[in-house]
Backbone of each chain as ProteinMPNN parsed JSONL, in Angstrom:
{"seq_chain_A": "XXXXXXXXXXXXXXXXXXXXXXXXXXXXXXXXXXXXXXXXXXXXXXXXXXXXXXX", "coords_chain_A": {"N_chain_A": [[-1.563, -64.809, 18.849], [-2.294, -62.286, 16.44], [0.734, -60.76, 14.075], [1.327, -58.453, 15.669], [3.15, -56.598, 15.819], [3.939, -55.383, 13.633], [2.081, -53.055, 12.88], [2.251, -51.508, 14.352], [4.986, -50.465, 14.612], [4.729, -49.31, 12.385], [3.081, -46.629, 12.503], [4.547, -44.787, 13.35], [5.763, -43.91, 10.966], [3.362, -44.044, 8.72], [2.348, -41.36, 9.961], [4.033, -39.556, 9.598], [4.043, -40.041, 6.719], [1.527, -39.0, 6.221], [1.132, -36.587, 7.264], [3.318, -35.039, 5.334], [1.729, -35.717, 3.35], [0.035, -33.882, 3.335], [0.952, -31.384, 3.02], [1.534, -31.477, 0.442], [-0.927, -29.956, -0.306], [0.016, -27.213, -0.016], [1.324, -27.399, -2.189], [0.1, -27.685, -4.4], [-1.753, -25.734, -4.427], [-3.281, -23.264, -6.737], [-1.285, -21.424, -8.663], [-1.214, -19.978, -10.859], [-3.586, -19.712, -11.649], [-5.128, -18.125, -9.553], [-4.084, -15.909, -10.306], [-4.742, -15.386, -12.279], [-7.427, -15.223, -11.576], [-7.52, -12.754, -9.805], [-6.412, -10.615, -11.569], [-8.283, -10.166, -12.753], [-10.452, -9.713, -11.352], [-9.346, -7.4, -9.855], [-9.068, -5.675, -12.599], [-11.416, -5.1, -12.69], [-12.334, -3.665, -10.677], [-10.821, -1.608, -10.422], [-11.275, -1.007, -12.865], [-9.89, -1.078, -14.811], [-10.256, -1.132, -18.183], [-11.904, 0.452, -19.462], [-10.213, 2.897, -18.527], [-8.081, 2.571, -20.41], [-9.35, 2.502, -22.39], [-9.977, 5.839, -22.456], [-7.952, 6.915, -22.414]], "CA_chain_A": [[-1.719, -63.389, 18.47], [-1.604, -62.017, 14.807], [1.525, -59.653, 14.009], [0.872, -56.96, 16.557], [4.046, -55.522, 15.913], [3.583, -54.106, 12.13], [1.482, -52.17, 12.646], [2.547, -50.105, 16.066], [5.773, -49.906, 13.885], [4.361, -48.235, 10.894], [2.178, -46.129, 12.915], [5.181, -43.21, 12.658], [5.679, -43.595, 9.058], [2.366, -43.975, 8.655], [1.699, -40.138, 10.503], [4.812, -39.368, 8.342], [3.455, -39.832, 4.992], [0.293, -38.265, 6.404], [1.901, -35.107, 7.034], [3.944, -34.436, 4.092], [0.683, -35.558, 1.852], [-1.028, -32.946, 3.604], [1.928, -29.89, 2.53], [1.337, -30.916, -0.701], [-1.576, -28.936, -0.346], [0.049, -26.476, -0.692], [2.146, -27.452, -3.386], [-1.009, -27.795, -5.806], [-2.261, -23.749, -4.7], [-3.381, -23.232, -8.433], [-1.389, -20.381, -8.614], [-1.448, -19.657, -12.181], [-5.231, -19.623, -12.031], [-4.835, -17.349, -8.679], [-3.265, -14.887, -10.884], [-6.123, -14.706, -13.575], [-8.739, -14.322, -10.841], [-7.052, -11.299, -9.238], [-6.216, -9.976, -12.615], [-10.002, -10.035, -13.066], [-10.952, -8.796, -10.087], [-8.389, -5.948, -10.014], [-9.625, -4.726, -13.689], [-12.743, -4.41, -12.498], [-12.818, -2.715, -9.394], [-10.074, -0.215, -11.06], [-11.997, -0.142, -14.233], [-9.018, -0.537, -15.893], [-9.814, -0.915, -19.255], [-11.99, 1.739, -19.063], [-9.465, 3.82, -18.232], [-7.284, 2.712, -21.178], [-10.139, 3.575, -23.484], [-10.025, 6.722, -22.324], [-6.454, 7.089, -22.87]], "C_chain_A": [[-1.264, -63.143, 17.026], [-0.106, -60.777, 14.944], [1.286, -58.555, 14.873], [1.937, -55.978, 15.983], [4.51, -54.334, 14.316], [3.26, -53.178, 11.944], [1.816, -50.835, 13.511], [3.915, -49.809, 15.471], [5.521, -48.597, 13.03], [3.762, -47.221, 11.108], [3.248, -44.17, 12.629], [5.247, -42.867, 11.327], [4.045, -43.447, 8.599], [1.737, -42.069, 9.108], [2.863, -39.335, 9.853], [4.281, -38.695, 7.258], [2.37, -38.855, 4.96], [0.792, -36.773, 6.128], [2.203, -34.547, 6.094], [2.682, -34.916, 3.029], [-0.412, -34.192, 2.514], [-0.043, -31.271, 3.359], [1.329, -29.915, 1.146], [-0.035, -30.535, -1.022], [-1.459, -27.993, -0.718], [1.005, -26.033, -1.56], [0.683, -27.436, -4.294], [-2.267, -26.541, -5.416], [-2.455, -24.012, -6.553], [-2.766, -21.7, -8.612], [-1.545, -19.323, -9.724], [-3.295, -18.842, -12.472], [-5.463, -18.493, -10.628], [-4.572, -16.291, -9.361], [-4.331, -14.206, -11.82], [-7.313, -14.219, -12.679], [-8.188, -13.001, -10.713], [-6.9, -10.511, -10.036], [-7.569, -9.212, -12.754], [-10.404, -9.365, -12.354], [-10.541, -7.425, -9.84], [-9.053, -5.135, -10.676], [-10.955, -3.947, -13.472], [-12.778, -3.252, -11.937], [-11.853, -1.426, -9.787], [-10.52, -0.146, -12.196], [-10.804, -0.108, -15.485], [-8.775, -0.574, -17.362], [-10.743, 0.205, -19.596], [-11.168, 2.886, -19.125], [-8.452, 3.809, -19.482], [-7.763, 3.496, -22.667], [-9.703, 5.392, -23.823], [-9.041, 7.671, -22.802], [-6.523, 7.838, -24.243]], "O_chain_A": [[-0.244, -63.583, 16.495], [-0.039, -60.028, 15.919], [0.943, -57.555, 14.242], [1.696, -54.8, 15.717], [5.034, -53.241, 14.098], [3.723, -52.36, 11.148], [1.663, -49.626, 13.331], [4.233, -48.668, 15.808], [5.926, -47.435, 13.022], [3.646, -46.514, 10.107], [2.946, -43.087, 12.126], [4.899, -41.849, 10.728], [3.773, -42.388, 8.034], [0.745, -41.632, 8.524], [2.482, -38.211, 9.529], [4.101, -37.524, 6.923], [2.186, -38.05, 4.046], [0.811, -36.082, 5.109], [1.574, -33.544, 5.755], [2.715, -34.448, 1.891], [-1.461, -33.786, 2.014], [-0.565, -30.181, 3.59], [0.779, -28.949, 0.618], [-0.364, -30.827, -2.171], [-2.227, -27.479, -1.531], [1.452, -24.903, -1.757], [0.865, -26.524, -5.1], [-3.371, -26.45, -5.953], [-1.855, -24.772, -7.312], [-3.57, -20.773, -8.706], [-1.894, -18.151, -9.584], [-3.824, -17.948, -13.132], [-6.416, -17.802, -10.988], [-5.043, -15.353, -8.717], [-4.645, -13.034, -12.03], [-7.999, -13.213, -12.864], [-8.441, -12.16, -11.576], [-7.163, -9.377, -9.634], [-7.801, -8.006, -12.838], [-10.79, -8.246, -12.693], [-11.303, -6.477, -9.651], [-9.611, -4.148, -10.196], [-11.401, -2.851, -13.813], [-13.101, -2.152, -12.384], [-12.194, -0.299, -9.429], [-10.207, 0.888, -12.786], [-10.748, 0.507, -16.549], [-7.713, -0.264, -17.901], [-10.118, 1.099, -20.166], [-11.509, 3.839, -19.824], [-7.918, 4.89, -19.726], [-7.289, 4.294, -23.476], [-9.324, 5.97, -24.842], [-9.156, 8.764, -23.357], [-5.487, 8.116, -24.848]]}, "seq_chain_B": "XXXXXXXXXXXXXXXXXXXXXXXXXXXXXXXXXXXXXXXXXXXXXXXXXXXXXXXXXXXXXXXXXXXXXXXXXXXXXXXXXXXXXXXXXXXXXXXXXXXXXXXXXXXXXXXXXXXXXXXXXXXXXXXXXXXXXXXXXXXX", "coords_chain_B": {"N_chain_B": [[-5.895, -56.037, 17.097], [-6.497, -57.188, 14.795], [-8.202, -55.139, 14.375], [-6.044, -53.361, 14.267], [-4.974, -53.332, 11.867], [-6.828, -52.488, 10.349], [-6.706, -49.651, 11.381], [-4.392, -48.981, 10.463], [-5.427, -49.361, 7.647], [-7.023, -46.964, 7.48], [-5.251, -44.565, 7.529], [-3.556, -44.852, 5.859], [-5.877, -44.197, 4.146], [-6.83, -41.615, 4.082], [-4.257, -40.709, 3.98], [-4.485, -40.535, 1.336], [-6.026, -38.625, 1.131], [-5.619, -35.995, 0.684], [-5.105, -35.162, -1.672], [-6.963, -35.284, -3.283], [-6.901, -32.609, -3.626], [-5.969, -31.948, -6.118], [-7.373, -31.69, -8.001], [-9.299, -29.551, -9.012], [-7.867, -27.239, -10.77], [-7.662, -25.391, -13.068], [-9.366, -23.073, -13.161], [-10.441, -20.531, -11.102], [-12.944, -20.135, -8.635], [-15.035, -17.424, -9.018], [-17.019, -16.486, -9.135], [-19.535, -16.032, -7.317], [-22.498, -14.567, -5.623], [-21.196, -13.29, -2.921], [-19.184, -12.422, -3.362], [-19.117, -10.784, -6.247], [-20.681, -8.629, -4.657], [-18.799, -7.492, -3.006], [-16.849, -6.694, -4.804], [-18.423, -4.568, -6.103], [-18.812, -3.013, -4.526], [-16.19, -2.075, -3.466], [-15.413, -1.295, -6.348], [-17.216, 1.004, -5.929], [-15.798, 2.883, -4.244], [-13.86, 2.867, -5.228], [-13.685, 5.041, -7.087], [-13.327, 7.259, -5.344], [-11.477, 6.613, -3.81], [-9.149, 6.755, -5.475], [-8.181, 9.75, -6.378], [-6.453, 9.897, -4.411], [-4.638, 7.677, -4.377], [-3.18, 9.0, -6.385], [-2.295, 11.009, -5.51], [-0.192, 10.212, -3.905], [-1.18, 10.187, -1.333], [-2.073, 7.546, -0.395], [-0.797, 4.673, -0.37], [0.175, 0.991, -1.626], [0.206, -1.801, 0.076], [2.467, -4.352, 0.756], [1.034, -6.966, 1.623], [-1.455, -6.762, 0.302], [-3.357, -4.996, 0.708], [-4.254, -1.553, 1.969], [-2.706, 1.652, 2.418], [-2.371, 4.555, 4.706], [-0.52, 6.38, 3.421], [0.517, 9.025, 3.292], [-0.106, 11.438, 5.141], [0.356, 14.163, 4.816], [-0.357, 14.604, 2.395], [-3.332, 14.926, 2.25], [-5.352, 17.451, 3.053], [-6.17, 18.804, 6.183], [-8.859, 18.36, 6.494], [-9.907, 16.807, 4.961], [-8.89, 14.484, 6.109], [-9.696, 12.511, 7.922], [-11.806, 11.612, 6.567], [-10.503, 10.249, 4.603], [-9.108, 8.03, 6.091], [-11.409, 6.594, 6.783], [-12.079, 5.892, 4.15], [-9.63, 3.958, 3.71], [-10.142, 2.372, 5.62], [-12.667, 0.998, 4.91], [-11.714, -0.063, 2.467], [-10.033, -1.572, 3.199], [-11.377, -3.614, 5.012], [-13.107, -4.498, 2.881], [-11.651, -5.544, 1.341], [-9.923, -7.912, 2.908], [-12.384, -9.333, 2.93], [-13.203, -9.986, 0.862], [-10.661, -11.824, 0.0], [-11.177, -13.899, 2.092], [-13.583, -14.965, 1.099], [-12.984, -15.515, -1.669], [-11.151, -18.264, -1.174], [-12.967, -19.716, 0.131], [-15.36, -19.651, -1.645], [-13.984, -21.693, -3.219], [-13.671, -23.791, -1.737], [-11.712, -24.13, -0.122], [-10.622, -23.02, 2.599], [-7.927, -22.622, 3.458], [-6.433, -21.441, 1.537], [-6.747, -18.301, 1.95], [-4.315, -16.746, 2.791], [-2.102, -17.094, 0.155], [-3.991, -16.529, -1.359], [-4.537, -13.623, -0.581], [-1.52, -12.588, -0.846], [-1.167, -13.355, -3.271], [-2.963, -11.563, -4.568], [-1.742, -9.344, -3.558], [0.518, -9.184, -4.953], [-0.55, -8.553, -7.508], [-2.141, -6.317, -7.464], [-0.048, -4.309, -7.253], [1.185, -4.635, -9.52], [-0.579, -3.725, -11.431], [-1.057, -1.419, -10.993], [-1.519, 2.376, -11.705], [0.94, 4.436, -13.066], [2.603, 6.21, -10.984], [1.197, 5.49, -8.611], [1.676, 4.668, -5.599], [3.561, 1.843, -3.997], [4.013, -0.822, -1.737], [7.186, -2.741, -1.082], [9.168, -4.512, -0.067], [9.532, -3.497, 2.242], [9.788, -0.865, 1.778], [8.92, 2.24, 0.265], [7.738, 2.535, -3.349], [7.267, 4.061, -6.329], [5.626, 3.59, -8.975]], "CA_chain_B": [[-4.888, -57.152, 16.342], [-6.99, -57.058, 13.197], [-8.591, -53.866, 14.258], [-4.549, -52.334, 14.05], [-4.959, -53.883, 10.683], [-7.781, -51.443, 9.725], [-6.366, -48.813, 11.117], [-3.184, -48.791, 8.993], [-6.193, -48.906, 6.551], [-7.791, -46.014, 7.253], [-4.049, -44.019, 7.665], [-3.354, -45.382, 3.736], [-6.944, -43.527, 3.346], [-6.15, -40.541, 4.891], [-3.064, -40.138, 3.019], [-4.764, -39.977, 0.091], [-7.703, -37.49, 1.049], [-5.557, -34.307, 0.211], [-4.223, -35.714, -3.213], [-7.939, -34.6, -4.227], [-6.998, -30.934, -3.763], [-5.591, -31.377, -7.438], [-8.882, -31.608, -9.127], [-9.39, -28.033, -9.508], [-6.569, -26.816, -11.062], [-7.723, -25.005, -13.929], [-10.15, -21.855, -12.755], [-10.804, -20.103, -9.755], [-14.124, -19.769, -8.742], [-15.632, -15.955, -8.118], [-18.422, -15.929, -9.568], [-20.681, -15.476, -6.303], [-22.8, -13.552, -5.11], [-21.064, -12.317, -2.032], [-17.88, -11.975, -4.018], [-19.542, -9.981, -6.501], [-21.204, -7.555, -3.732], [-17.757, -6.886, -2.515], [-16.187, -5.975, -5.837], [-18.773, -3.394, -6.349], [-18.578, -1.501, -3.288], [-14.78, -1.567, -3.802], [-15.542, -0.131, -7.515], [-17.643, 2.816, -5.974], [-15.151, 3.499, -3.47], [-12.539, 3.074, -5.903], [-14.033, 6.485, -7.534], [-12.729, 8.497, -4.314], [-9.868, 6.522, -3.672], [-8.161, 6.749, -6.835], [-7.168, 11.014, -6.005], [-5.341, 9.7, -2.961], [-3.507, 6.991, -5.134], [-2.452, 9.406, -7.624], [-1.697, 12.188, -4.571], [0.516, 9.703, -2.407], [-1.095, 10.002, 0.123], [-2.635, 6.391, 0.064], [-0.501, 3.388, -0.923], [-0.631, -0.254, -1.733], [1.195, -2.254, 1.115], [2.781, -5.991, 0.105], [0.248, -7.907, 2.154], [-2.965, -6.78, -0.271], [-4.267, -4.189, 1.781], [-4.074, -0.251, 1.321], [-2.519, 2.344, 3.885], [-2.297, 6.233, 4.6], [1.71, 6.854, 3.086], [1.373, 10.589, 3.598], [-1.312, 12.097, 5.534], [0.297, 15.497, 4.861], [-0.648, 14.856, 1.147], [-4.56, 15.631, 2.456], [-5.738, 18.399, 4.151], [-6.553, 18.158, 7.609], [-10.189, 18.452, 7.149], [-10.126, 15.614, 5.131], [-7.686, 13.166, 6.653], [-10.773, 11.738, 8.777], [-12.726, 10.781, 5.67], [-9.484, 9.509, 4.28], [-8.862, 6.878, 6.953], [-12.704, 6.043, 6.836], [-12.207, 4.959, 2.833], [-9.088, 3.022, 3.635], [-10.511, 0.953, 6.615], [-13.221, 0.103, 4.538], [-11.197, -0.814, 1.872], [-9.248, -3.156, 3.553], [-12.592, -4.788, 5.129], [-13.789, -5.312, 2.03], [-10.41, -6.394, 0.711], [-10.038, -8.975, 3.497], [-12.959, -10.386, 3.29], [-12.54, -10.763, -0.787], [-9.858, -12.792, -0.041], [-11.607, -14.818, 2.373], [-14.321, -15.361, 0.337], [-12.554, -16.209, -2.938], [-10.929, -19.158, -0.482], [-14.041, -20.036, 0.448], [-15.946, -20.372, -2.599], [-13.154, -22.851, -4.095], [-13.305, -24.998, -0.528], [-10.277, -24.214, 0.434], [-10.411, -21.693, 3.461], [-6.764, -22.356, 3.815], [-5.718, -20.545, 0.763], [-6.928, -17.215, 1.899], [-3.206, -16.341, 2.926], [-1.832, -17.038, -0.566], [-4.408, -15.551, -2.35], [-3.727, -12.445, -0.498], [0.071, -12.609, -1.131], [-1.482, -13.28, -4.98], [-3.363, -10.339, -4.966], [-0.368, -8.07, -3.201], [1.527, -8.717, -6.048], [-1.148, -8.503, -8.854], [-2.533, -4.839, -7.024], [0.931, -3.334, -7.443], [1.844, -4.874, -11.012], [-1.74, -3.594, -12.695], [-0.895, -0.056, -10.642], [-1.231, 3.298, -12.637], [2.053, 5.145, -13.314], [2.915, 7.88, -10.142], [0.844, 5.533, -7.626], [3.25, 4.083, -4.684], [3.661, 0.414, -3.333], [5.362, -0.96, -0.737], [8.349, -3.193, -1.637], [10.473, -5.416, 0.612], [9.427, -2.869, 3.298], [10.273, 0.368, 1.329], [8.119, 2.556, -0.773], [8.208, 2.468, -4.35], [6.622, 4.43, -7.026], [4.949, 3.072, -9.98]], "C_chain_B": [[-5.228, -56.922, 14.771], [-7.202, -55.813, 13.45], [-7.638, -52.716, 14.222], [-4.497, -52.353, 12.982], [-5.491, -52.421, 10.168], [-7.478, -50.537, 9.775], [-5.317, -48.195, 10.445], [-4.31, -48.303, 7.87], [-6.853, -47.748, 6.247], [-6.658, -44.86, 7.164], [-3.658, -43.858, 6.292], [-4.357, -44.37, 3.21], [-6.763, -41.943, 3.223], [-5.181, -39.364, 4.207], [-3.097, -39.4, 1.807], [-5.728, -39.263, -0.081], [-7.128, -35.655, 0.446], [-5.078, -34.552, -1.178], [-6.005, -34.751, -4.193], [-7.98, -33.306, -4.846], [-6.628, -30.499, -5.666], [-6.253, -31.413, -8.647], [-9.078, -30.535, -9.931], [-8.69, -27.515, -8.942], [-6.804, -25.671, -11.597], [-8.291, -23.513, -13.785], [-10.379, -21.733, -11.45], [-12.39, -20.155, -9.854], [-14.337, -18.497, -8.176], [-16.546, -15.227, -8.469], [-19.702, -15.96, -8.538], [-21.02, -14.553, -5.895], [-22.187, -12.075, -3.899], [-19.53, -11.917, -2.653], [-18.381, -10.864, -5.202], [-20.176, -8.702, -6.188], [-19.794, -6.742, -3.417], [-17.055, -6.398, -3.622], [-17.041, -5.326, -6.331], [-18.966, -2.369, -5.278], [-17.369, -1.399, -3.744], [-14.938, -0.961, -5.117], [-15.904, 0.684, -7.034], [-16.681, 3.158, -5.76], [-13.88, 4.064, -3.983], [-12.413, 4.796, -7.226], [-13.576, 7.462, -6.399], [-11.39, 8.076, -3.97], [-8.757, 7.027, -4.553], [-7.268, 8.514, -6.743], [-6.154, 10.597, -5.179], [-4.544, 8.821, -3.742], [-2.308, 7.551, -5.444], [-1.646, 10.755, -6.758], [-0.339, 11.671, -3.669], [0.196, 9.308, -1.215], [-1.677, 8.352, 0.657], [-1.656, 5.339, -0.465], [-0.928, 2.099, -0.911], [0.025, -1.113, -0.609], [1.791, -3.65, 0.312], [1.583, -6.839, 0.616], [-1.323, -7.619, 1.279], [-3.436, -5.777, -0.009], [-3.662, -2.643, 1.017], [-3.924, 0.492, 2.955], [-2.099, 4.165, 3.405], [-0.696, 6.294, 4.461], [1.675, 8.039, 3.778], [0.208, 11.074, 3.689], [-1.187, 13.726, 5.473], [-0.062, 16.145, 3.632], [-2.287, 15.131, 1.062], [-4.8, 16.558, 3.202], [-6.392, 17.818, 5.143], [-7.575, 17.87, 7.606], [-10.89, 16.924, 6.216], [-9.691, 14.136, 5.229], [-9.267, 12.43, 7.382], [-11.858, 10.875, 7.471], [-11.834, 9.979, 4.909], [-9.722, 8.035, 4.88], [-10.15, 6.079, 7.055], [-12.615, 5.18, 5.428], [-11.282, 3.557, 2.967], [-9.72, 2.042, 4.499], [-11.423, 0.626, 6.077], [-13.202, -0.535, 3.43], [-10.514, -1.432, 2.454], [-10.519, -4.083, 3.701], [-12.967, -5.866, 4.08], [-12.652, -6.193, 1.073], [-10.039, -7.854, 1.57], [-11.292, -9.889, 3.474], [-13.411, -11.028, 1.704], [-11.715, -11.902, -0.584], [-10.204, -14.211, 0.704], [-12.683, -15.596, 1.444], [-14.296, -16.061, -1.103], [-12.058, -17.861, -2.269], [-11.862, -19.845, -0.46], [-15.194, -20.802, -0.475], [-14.935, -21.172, -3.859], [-13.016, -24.064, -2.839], [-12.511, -24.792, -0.162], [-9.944, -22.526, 1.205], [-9.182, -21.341, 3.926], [-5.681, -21.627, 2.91], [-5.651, -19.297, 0.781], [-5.292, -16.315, 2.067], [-2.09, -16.093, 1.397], [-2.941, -16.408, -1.579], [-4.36, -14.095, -2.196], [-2.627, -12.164, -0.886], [-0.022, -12.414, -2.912], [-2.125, -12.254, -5.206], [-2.178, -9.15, -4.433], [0.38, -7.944, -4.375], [0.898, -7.572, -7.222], [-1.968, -6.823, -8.743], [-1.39, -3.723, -7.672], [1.172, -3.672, -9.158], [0.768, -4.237, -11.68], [-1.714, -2.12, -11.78], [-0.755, 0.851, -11.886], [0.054, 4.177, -12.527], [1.763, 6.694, -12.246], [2.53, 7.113, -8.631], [1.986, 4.872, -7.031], [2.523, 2.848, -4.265], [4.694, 0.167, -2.565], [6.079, -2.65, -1.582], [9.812, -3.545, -1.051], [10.368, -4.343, 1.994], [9.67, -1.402, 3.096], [9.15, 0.879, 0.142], [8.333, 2.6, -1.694], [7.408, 3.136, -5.382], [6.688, 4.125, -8.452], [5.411, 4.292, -11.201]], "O_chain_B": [[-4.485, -56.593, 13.847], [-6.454, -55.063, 12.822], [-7.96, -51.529, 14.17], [-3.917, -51.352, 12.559], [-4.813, -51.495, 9.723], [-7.587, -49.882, 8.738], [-5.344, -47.073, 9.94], [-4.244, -47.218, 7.291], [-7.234, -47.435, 5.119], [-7.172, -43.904, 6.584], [-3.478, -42.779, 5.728], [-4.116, -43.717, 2.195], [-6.573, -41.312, 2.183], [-5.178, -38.151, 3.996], [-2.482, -38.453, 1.316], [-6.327, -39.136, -1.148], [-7.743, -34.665, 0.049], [-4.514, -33.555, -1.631], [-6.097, -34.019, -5.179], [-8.553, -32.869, -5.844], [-6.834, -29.462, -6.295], [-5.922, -31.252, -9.822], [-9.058, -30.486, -11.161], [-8.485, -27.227, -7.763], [-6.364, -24.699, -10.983], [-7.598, -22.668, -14.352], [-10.51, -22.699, -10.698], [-13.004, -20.206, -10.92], [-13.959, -18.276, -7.025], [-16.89, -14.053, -8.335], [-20.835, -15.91, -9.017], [-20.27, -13.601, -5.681], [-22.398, -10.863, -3.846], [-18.908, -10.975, -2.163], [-17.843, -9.786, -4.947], [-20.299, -7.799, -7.015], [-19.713, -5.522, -3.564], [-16.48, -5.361, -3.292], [-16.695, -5.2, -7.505], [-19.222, -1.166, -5.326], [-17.276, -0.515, -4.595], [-14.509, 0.192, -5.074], [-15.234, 1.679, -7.315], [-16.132, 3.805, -6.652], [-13.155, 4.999, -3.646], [-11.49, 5.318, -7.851], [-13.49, 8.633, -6.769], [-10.404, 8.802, -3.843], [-7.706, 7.592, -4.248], [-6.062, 8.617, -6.963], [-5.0, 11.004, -5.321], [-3.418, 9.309, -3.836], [-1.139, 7.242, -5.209], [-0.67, 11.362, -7.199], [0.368, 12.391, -2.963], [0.72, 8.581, -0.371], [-1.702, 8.015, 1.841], [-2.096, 5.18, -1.603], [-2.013, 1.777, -0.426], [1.032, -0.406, -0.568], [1.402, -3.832, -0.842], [1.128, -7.533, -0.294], [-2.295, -8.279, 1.646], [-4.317, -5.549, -0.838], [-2.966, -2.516, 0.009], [-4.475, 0.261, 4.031], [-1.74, 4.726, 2.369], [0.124, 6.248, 5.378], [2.47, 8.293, 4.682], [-0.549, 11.222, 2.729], [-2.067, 14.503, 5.843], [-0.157, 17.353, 3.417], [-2.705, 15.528, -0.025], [-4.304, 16.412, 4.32], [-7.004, 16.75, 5.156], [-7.881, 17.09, 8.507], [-11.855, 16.227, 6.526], [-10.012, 13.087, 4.67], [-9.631, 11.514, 6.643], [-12.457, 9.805, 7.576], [-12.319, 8.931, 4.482], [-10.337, 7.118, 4.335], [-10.042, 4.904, 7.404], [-12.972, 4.002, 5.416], [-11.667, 2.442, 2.616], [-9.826, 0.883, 4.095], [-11.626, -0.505, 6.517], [-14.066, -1.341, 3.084], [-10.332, -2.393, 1.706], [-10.799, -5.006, 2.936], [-13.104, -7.09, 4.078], [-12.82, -7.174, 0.349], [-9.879, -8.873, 0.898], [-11.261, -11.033, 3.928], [-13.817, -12.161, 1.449], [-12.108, -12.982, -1.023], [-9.818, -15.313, 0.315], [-12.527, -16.779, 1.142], [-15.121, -16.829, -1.599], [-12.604, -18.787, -2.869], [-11.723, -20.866, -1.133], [-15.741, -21.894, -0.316], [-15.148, -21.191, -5.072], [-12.349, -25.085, -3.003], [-12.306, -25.709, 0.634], [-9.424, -21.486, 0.8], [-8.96, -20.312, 4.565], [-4.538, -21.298, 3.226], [-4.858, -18.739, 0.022], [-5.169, -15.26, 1.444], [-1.342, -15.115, 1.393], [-2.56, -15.802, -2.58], [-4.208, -13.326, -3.145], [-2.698, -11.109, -1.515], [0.67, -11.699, -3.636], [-1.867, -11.822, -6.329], [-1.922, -8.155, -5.112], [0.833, -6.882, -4.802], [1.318, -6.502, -7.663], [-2.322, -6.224, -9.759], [-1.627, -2.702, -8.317], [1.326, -2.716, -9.919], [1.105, -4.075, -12.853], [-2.787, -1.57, -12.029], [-0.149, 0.491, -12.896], [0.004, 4.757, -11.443], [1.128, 7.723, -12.477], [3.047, 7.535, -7.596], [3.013, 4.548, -7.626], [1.302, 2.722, -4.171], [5.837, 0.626, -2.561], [5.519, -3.386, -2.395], [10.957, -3.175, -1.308], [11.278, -4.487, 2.811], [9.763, -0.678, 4.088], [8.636, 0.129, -0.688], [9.55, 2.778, -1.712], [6.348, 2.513, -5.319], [7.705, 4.371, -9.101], [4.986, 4.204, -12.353]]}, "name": "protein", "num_of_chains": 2, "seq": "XXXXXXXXXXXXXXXXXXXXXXXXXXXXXXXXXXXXXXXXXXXXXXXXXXXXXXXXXXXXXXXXXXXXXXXXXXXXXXXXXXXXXXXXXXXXXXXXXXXXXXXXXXXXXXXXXXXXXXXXXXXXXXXXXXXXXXXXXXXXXXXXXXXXXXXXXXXXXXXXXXXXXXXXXXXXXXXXXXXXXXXXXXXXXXXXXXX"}
């Protein structure tokens, strides 16, 4: 039989690593760039420079 | 025996399938169509909302969304068309948020991009309107 037992070891670390590479999901949110959409989006739909014109 | 082999291999693969998420970093995407549909109904609407802003009687909540503060700041007759603008500003506010998610792949960000727009609603607020704020109202 080859090594059987390596692998049925590693199998937690292995679902481990999985895990925590799957948070940093949402460690790399772009949130910076999150911020400029909504900015964008906001101005619009309130018009707000528009409104500063107006000012 | 071997085929435990492989699967370690495909576990290793696995690992590294969300590492992609950090591709696009740089811009959102919201330039679609159905994202564009929804930020012009919310502009009309945002022509009737905007009295109630500036009256109280509508605020911004933390979660994104918009709610009746002070229904005694409309008259009765039109509290009913009130509550009709906000519920379909939220709609269209929830499903902005889904949709911005959506058209970047990532349907699991809709929660933080709400939370990113809660903030960015109240910070680009006009001076008098109210927001909520750790659970307390707050005026702009």
């Amino acid at each position: 039989m080859m090594n059987n037992n390596l692998p049925s070891n590693m199998l937690p670390v292995m679902m481990g690593l999985f895990l925590s590479a799957c948070v940093t999901i949402n460690i790399y949110f772009p949130a910076a760039a999150a911020e400029k959409a909504a900015d964008k989006i906001i101005e619009e739909v309130w018009q707000l420079d528009r409104e500063k014109k107006d000012e | 025996m071997v085929s435990r082999f492989y699967s370690v291999l495909l576990f290793m693969a696995l690992m590294l399938a969300p590492l992609t998420g950090q591709a696009q970093e740089a811009n959102l995407e919201i330039n679609t169509p159905a994202i564009a549909n929804i930020k012009q109904s919310m502009q009309n609407r945002h022509t009737q909302l905007v009295q109630y802003y500036t009256s109280g009687a509508v605020g911004l909540t933390q979660d994104g969304m918009v709610t009746m503060r002070d229904a005694n700041a409309v008259p009765l007759a039109q509290r009913q068309a009130v509550n009709t603008l906000v519920a379909a500003e939220n709609q269209d506010r929830a499903a902005l948020y889904r949709e911005i998610a959506r058209a970047n792949n990532h349907p699991e960000w809709e929660s933080k991009i709400r939370a990113t727009f809660g903030q960015r609603w109240t910070n680009l607020a006009r001076p008098g309107w109210w927001y909520q704020a750790g659970g307390a109202w707050k005026q702009k």
